[in-house]
SETIDREN-34850 format. One record per residue: residue number from 0; residue in one letter; chain; x, y, z of N, C-alpha, C, CB in turn. Coordinates in Angstrom, 3 decimals. Glycine has a CB too. Layout:
N
resi  resn  chain  n_X  n_Y  n_Z  ca_X  ca_Y  ca_Z  c_X  c_Y  c_Z  cb_X  cb_Y  cb_Z
NUM  A  A  X  Y  Z  X  Y  Z  X  Y  Z  X  Y  Z
...
//
This chain:
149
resi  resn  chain  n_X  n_Y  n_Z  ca_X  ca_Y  ca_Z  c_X  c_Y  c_Z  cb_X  cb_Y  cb_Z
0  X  A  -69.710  0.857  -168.304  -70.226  -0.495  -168.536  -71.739  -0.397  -168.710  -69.852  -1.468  -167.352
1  X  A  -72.364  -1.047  -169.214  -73.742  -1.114  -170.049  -74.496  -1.655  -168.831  -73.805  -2.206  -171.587
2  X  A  -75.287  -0.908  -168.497  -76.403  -1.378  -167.499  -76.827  -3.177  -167.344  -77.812  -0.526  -168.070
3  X  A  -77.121  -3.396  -168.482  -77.294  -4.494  -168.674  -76.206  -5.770  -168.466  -77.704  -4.327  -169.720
4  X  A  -75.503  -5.003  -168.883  -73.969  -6.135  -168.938  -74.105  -6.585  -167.043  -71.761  -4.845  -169.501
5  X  A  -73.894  -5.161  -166.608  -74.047  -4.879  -165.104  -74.835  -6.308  -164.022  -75.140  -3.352  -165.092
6  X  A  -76.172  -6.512  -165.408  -77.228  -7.378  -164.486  -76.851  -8.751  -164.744  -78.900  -7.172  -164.857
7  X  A  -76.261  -8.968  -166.033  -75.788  -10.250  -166.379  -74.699  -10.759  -165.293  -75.193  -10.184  -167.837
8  X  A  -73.646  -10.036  -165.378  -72.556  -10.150  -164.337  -73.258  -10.686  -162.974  -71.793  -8.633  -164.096
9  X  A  -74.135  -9.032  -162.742  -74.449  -9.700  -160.524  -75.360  -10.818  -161.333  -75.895  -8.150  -158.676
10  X  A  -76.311  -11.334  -161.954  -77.033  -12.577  -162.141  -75.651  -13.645  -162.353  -78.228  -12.466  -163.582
11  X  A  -75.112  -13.700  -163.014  -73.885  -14.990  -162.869  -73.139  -15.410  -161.725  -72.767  -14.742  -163.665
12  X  A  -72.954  -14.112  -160.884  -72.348  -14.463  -159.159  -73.403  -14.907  -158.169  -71.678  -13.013  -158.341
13  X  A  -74.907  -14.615  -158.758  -75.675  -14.898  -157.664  -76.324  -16.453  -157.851  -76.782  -13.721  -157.530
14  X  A  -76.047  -16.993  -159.100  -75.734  -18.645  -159.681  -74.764  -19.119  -158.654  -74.931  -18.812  -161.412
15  X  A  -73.689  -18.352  -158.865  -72.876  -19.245  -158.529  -72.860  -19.393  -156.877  -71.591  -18.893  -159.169
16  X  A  -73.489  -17.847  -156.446  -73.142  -18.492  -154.855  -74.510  -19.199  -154.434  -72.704  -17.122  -153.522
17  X  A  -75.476  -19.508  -155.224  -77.130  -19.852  -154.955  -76.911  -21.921  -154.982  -78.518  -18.938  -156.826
18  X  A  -76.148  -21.594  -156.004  -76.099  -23.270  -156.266  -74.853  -23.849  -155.770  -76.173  -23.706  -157.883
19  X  A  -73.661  -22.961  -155.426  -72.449  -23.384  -154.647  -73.076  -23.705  -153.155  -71.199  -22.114  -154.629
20  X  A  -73.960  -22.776  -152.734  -74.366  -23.164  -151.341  -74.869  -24.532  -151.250  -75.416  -22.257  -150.809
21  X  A  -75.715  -24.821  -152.296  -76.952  -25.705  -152.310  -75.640  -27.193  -152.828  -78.620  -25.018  -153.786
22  X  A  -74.943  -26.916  -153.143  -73.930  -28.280  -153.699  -73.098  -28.578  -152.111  -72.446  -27.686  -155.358
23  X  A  -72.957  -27.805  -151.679  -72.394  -28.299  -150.073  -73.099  -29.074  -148.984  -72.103  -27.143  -149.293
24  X  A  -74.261  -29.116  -149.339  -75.540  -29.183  -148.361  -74.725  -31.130  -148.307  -77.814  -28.673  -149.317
25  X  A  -74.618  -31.589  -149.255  -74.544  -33.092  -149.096  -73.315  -33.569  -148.493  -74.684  -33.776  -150.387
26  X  A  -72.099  -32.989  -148.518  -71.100  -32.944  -148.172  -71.024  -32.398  -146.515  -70.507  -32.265  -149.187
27  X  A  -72.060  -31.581  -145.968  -71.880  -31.349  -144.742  -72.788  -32.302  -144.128  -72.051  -29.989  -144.400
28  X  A  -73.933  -32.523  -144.261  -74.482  -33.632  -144.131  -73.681  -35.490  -143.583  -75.013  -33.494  -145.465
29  X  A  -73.403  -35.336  -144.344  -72.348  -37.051  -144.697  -71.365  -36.465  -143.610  -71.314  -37.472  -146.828
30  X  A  -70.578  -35.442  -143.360  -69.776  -35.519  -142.163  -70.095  -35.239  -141.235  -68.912  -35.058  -142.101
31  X  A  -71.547  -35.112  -140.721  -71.953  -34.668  -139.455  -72.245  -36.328  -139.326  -73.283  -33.334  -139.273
32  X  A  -72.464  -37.277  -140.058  -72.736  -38.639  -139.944  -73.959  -38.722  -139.094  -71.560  -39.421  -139.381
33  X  A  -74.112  -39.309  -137.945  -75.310  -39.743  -137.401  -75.057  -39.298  -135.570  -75.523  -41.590  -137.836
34  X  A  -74.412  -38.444  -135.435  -73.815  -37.781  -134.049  -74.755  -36.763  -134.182  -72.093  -37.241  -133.907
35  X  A  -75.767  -37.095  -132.813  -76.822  -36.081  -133.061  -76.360  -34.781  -132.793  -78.017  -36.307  -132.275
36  X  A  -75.738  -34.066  -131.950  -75.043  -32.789  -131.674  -74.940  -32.313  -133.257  -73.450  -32.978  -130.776
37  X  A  -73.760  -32.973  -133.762  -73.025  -32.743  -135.314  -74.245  -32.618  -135.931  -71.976  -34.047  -136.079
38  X  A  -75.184  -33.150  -136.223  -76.385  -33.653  -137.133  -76.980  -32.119  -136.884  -77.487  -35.259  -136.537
39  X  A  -77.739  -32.072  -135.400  -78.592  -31.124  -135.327  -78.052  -29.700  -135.759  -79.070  -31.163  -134.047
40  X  A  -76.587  -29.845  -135.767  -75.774  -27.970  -135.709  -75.730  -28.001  -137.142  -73.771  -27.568  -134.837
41  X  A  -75.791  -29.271  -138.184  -75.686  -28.867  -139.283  -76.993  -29.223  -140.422  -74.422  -29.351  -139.577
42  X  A  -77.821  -29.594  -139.619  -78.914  -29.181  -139.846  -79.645  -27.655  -140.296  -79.234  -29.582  -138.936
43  X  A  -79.146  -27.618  -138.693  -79.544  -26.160  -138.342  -78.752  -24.860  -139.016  -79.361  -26.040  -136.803
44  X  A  -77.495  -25.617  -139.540  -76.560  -24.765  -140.372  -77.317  -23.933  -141.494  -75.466  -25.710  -141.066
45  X  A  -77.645  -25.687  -142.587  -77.993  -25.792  -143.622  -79.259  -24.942  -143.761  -78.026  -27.047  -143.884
46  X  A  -80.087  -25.135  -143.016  -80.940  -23.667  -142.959  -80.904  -22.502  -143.083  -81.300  -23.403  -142.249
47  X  A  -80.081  -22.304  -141.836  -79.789  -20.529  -142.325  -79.419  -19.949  -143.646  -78.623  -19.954  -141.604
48  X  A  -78.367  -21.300  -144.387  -77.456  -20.966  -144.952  -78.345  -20.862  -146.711  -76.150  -22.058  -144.549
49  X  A  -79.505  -21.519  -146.444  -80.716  -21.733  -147.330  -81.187  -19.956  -147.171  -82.048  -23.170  -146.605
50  X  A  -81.404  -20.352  -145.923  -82.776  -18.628  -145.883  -81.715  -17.067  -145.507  -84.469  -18.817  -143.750
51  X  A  -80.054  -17.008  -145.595  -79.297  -16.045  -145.728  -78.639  -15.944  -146.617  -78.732  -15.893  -144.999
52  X  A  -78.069  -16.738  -147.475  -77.101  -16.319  -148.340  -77.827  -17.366  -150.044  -75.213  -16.842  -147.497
53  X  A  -78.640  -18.480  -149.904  -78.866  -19.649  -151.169  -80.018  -18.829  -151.543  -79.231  -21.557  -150.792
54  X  A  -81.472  -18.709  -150.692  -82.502  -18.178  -150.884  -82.431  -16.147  -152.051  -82.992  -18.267  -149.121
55  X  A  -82.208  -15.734  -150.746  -81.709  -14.809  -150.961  -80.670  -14.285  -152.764  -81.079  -14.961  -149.700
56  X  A  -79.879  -15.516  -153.471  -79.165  -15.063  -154.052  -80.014  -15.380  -155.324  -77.858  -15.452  -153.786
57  X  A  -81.011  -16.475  -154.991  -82.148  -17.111  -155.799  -83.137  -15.854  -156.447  -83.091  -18.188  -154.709
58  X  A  -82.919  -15.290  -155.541  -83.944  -13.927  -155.465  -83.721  -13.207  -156.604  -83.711  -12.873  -154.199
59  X  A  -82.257  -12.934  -156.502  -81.399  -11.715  -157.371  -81.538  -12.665  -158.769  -79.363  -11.279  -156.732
60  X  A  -81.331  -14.291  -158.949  -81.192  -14.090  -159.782  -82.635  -13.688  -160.565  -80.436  -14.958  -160.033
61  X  A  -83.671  -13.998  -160.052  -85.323  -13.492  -160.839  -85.043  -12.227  -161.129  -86.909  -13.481  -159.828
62  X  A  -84.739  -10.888  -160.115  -84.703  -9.632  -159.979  -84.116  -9.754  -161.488  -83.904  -8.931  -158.655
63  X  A  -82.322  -10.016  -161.203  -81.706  -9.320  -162.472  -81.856  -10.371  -163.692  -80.004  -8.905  -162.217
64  X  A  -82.343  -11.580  -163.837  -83.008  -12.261  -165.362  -83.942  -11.253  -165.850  -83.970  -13.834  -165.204
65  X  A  -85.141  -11.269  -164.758  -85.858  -10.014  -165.503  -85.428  -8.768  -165.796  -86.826  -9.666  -164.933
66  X  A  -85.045  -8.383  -165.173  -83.873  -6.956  -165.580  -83.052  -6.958  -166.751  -82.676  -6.750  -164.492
67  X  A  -82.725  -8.105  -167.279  -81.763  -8.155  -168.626  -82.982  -8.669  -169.456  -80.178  -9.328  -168.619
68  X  A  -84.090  -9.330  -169.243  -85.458  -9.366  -170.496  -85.504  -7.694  -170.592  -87.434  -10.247  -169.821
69  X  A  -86.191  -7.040  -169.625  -86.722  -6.044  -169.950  -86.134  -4.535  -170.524  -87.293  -6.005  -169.015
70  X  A  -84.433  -5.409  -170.582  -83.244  -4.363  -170.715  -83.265  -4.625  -172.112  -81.684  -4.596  -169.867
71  X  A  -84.199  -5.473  -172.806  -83.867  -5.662  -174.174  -82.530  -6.670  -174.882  -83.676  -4.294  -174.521
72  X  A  -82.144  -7.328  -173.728  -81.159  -8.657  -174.214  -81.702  -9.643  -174.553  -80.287  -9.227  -173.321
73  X  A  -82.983  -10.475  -173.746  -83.509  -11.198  -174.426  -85.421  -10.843  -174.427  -82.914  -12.557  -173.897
74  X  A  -86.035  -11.599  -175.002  -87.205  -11.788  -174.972  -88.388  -12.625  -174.443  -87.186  -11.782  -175.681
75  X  A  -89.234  -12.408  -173.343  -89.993  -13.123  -172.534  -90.938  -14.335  -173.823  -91.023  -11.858  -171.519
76  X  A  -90.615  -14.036  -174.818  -90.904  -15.146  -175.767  -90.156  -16.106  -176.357  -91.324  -14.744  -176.632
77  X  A  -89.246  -15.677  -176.057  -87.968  -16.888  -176.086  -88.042  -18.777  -175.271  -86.594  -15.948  -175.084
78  X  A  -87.955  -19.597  -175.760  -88.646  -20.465  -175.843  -87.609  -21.262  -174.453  -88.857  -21.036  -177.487
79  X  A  -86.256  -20.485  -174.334  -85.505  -21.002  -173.188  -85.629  -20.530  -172.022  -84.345  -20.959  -173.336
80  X  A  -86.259  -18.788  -172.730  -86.808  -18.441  -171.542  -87.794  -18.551  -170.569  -86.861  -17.813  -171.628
81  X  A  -88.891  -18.744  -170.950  -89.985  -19.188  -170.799  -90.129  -20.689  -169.943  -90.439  -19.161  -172.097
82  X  A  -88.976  -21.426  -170.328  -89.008  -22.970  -169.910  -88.172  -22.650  -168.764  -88.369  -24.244  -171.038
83  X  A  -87.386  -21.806  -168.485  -86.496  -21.219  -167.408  -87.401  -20.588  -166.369  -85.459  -20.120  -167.994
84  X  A  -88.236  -19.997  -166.519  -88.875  -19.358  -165.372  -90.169  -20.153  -164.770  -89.294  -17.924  -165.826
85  X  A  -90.130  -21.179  -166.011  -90.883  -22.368  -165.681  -90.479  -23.151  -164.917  -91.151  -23.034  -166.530
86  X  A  -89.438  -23.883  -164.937  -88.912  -24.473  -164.105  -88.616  -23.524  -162.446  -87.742  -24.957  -164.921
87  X  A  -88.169  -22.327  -162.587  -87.418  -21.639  -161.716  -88.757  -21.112  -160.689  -86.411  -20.405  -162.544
88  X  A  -90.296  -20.868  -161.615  -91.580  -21.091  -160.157  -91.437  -22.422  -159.909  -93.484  -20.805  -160.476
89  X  A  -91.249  -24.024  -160.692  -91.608  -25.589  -160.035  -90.632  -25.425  -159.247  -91.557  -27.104  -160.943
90  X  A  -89.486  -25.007  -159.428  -88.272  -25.192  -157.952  -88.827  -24.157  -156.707  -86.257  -24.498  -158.459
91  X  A  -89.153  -23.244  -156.872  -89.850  -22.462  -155.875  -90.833  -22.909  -155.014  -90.366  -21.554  -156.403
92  X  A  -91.888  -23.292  -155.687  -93.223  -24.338  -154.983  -92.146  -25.655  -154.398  -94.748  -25.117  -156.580
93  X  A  -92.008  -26.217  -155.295  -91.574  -27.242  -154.499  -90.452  -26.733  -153.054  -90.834  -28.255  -155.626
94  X  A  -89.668  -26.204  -153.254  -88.901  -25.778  -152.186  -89.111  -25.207  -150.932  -88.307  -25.155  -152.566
95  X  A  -90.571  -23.968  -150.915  -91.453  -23.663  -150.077  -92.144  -24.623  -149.702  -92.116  -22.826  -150.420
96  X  A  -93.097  -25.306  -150.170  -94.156  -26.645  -149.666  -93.737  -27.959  -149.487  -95.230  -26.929  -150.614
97  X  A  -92.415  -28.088  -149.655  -92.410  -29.750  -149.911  -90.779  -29.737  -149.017  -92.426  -30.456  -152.120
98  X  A  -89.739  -29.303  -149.822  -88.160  -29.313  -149.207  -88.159  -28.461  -147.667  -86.948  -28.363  -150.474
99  X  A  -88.972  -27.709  -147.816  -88.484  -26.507  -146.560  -89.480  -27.034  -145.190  -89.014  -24.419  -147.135
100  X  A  -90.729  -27.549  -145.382  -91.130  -28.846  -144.455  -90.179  -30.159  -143.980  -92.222  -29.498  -145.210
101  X  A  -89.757  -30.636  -145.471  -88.818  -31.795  -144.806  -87.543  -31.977  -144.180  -88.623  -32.506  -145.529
102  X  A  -86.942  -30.680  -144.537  -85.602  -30.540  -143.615  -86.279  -29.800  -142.278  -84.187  -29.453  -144.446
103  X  A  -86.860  -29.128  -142.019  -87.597  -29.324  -140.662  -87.744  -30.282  -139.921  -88.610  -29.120  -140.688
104  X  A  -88.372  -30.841  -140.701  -88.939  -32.423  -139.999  -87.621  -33.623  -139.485  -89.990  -33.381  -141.490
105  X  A  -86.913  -33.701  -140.816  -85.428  -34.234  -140.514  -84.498  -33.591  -138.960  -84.492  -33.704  -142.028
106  X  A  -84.690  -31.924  -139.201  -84.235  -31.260  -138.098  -85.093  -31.777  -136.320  -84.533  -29.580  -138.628
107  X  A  -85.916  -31.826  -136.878  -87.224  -32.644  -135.762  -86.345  -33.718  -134.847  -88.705  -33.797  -136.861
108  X  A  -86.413  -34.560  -136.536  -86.121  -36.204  -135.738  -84.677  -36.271  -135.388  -86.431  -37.713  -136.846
109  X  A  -83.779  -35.509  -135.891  -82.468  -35.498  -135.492  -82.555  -35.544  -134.394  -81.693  -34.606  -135.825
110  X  A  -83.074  -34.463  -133.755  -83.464  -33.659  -132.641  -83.496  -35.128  -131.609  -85.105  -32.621  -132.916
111  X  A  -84.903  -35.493  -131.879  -85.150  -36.708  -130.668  -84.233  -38.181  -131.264  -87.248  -37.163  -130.520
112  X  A  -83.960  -38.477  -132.199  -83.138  -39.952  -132.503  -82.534  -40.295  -134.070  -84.284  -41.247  -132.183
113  X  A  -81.158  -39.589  -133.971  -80.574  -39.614  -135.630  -80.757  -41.375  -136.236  -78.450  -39.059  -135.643
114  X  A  -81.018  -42.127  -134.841  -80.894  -43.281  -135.767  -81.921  -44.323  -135.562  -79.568  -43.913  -135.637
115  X  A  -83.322  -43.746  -135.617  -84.969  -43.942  -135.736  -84.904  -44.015  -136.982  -86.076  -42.814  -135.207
116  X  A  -86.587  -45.026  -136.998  -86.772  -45.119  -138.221  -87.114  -43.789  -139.111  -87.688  -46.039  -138.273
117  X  A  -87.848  -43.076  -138.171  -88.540  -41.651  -138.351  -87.888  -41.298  -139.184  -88.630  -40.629  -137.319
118  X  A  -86.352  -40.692  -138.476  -85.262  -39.802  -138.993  -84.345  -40.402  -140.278  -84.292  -39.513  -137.736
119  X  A  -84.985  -41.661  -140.448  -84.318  -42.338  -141.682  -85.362  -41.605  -142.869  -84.371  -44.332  -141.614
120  X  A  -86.330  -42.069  -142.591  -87.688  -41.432  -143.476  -87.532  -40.021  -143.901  -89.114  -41.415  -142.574
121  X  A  -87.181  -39.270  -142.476  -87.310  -38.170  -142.708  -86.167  -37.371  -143.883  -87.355  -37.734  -141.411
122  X  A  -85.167  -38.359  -143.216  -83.482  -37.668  -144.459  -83.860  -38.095  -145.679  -81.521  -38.515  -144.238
123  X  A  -84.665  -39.374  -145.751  -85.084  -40.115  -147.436  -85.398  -38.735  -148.357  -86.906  -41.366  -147.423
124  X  A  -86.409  -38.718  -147.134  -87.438  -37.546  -147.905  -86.611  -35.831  -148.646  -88.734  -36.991  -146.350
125  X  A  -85.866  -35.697  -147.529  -85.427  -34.364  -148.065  -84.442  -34.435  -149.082  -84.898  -33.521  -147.037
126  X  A  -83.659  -35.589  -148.493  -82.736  -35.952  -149.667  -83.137  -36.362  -151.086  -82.013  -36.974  -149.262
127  X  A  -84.118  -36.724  -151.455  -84.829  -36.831  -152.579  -85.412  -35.453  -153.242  -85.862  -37.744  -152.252
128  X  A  -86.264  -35.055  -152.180  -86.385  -33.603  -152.618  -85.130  -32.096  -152.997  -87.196  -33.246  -151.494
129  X  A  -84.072  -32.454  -152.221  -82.921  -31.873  -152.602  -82.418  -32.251  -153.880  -82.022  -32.082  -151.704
130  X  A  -82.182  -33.977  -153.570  -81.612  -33.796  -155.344  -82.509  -33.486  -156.690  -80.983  -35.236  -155.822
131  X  A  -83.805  -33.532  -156.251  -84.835  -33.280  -157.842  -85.009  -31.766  -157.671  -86.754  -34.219  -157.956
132  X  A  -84.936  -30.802  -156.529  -84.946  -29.556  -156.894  -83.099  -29.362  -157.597  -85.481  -28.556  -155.380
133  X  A  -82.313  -30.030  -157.084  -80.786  -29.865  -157.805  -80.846  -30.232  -159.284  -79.590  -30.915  -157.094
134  X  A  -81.523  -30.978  -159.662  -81.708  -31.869  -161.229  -82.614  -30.286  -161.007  -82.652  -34.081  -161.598
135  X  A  -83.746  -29.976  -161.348  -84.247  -28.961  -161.680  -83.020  -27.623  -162.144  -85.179  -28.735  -160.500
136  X  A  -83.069  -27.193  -160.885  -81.538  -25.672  -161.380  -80.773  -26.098  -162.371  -80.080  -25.240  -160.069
137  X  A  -79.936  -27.367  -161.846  -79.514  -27.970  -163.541  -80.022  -27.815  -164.549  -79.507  -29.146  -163.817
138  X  A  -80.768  -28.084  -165.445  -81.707  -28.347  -166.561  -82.015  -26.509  -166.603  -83.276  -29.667  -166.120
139  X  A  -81.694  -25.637  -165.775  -81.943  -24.123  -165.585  -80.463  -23.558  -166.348  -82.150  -23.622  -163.677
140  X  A  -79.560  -23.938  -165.428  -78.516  -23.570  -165.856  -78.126  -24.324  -167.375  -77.620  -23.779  -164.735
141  X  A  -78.098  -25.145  -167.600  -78.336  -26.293  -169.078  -78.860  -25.121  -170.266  -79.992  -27.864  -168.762
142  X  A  -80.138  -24.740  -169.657  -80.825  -23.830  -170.735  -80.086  -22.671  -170.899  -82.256  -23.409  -170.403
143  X  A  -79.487  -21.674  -169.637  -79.073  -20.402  -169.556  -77.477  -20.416  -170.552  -78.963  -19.989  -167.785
144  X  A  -77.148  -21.310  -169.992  -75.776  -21.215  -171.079  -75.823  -22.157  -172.600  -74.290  -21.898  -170.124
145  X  A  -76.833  -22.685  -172.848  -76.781  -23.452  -174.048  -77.568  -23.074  -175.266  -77.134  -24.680  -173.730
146  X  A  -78.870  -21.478  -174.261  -79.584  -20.893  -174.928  -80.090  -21.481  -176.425  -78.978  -19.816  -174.915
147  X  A  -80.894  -22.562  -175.793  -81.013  -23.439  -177.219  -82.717  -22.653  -177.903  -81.162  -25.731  -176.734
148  X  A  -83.079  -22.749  -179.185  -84.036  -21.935  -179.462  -85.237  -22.577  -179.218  -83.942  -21.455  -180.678
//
């Protein structure tokens, strides 16, 4: 099998388990409801599950995208590409400085009162920031398979 083929492949599983993680986040959320125990364990879930297996697969896919540019499949002048790694540092910044503070903070207020105003603020916040870094990867994945010129 072609080296390259190789990077395409692990880059397509590490999509799928990067953004499969990140699509559960709302669904575990909504059933921990407002039971602070439930709240705080899946809080605290959703973290790890960010910085062991979502983060992490985010990684691979930069590693092996660049690995199939520089393998000669595509070209760092490619106009999807370019808007792809564009987007893929704005999801980064934002996710380090802005998302990875506010589920903290949410984790915070869980902590002392799931049903404060604080902790209302605080879920607003991440939850907003979750879904516009999710609309972001979208519009990623949009480009990767629609490879428009």
């Amino acid at each position: 099998m072609d080296l390259v083929l190789v990077f395409k492949l692990v880059h397509i599983v590490a999509a799928i388990v990067a953004v499969g993680a990140n699509v559960t986040y709302a669904f575990w959320l909504r059933l921990a409801g407002r039971d602070r125990d439930r709240l705080v364990w899946t809080i605290d879930g959703i973290r790890r599950l960010d910085r062991t297996i979502a983060n992490p697969a985010y990684g691979v896919l930069l590693v092996t995208g660049m690995l199939m540019v520089l393998g000669g499949l595509y070209s760092f002048g490619t106009g999807w590409i370019v808007a792809a790694i564009t987007l893929y540092v704005i999801t980064a910044i934002v996710g380090i400085t802005l998302y990875g503070p506010a589920i903290r903070r949410q984790l915070a207020e869980a902590e002392r009162d799931p049903w404060s105003a604080a902790y209302v603020a605080a879920e607003r916040r991440s939850n907003l920031l979750g879904a516009v870094t999710f609309l972001i990867v979208g519009v990623i994945i949009v480009l990767m398979v629609t490879k428009p010129v």
